[in-house]
C-alpha positions in Angstrom: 128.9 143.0 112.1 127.2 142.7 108.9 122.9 141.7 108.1 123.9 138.8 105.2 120.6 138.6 103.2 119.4 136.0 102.1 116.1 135.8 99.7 114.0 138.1 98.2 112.0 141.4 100.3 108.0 140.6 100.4 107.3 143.4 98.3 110.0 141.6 95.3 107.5 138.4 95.5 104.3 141.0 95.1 105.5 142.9 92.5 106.9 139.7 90.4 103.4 137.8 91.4 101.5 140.7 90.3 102.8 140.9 86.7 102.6 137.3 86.5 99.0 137.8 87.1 98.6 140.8 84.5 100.7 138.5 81.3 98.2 135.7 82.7 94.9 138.1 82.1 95.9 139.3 79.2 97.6 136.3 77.5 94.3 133.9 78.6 91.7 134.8 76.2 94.1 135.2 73.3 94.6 131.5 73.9 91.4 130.6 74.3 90.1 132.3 70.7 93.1 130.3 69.0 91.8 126.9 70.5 88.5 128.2 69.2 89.7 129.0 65.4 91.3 125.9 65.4 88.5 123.9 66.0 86.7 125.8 63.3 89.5 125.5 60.8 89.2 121.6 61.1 85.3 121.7 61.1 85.8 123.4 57.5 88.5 120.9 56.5 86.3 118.4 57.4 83.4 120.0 55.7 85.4 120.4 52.2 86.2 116.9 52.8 83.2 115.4 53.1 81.8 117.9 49.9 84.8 116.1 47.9 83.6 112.4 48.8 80.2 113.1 48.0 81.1 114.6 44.6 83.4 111.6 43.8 80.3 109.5 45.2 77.7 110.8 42.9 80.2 110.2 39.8 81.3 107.0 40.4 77.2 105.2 41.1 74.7 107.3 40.8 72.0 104.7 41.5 74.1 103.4 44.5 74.2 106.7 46.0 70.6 107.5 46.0 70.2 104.4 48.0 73.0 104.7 50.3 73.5 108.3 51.1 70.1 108.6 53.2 71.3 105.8 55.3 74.8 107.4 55.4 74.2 110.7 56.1 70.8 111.6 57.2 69.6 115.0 56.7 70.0 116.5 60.9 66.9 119.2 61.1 67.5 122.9 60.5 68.1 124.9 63.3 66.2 128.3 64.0 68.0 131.5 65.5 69.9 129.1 67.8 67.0 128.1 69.5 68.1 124.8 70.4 72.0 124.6 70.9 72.2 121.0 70.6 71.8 121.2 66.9 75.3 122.6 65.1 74.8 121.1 61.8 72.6 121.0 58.7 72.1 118.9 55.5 70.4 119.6 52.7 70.2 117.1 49.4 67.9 117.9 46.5 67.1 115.5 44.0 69.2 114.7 42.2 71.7 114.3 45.1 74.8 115.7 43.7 73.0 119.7 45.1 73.7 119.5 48.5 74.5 122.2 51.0 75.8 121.2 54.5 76.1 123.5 56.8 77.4 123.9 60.4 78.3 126.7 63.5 81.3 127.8 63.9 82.9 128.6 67.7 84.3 132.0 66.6 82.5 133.8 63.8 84.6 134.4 60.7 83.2 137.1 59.2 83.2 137.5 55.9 84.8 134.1 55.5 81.6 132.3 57.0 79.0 134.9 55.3 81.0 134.7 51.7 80.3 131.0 52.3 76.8 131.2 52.4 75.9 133.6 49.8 78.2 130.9 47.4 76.2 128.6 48.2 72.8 130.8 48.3 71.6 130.6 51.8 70.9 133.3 53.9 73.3 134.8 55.7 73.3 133.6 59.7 76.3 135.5 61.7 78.6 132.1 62.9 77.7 129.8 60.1 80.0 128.1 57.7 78.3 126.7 54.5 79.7 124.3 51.6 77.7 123.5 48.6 78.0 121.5 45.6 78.0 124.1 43.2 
């Protein structure tokens, strides 16, 4: 008489849950830093955006735009060596108010991308920060 077997041994469903486990570990944080540069990549679009509109701004009314724009977009405080994380973005008008610099953290730091960015725009370099200028 013959053992039918049916299934799969205990040690199959180890093995096969163990290198599930492994792709999972290793897989993880490589998603996680995509998510990350994503969100990053539409801060910047939004960041070149909003640069754009306030250059087409300042053309089209001057004298409308120095009224307006403080009530618009009020300049948030700097932040200092990340000393209070609730602040993530910065900006900066001079008079006239077509120099502006806005700047903001990024989730992932770029590298040169982000530091290239600020010297453009010539603020000092802070490791994680994205700047766009009107220069």
């Amino acid at each position: 008489m013959k053992n039918k077997k049916n299934g799969f041994t205990l040690v199959e469903l180890l093995v096969v849950m163990f290198i599930i486990a492994i792709l999972t570990g290793v897989l993880l944080p490589n998603l996680m830093g995509a998510r990350q540069k994503a969100k990053d990549a539409q801060r910047i679009g939004d960041a070149d955006a909003m640069r754009s509109a306030l250059r087409m701004y300042y053309k089209a009314d001057y004298n409308a735009m120095v009224v307006a724009l403080p009530t618009y977009m009020p300049a948030v405080p700097e932040w200092v060596d990340d000393t209070d994380p609730d602040i993530d973005f910065d900006y900066v008008s001079i008079d006239p108010y077509d120099t502006f610099t806005i700047r903001f953290k990024l989730e992932s730091a770029s590298g040169e991308e982000d530091t290239n960015s600020q010297l453009k725009c010539g603020v000092t370099p802070t490791n994680g920060v994205y700047a766009v200028c009107a220069n």
